[in-house]
C-alpha positions in Angstrom: -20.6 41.5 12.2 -24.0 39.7 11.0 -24.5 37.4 8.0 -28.1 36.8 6.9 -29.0 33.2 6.4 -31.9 31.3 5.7 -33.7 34.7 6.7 -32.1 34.4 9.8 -29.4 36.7 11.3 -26.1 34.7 12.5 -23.6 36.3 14.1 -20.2 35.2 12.4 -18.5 33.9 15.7 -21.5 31.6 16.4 -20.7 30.1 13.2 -17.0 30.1 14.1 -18.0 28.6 17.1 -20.3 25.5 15.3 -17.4 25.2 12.5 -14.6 25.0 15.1 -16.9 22.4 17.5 -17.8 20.1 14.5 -14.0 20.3 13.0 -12.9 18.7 16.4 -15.8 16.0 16.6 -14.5 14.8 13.5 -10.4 14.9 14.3 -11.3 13.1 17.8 -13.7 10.5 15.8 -10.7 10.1 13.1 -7.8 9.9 16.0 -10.2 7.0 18.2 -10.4 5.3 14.7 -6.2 5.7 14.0 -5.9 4.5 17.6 -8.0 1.1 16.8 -6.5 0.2 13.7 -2.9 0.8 15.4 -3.8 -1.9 18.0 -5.7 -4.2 15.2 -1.7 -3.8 13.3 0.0 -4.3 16.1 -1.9 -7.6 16.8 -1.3 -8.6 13.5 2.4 -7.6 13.2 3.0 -9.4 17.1 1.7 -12.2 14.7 3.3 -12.1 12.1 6.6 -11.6 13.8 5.9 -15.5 15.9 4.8 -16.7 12.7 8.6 -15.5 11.5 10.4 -17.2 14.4 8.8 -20.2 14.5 9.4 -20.1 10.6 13.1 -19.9 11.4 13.5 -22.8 13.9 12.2 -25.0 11.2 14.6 -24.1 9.0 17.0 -24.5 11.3 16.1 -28.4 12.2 15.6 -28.7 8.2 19.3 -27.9 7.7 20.3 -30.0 10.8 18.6 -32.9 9.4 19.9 -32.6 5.8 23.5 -32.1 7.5 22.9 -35.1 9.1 21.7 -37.4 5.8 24.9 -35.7 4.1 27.0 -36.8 6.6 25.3 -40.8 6.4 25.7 -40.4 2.9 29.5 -39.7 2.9 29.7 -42.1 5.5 28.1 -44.8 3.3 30.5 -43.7 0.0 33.4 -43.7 2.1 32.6 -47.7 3.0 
């Protein structure tokens, strides 16, 4: 089968062919792109995730400080 174009005649799998070859440039260009933001969020969420530890031992030597002071406190009450 032939399609007329531009005053040119194309035959229909040659523009199958062109369609199909630019449809997977573009998914390979959008998966290398979906691959690079992946590792940019996994940096960040490796981050993130120290940033939420370190976050927690600090709480925990807050609280064992104030358990301390409450403990001087009742200490000084009691005398």
């Amino acid at each position: 089968m032939m399609v007329l174009k531009l005053s040119t005649i194309l035959p229909l799998n040659s523009i199958n062919t062109l369609f199909e070859e630019s449809n997977e440039q573009e998914l390979s260009k959008i998966e290398r792109e979906i691959k690079q933001k992946e590792k940019e969020v996994g940096k960040v969420l490796s981050y993130k995730v120290q940033d939420i530890k370190e976050l927690k031992r600090s709480k925990l030597d807050l609280m064992k400080d104030n358990t301390a002071l409450l403990k001087q406190l009742n200490e000084k009450k009691e005398t």
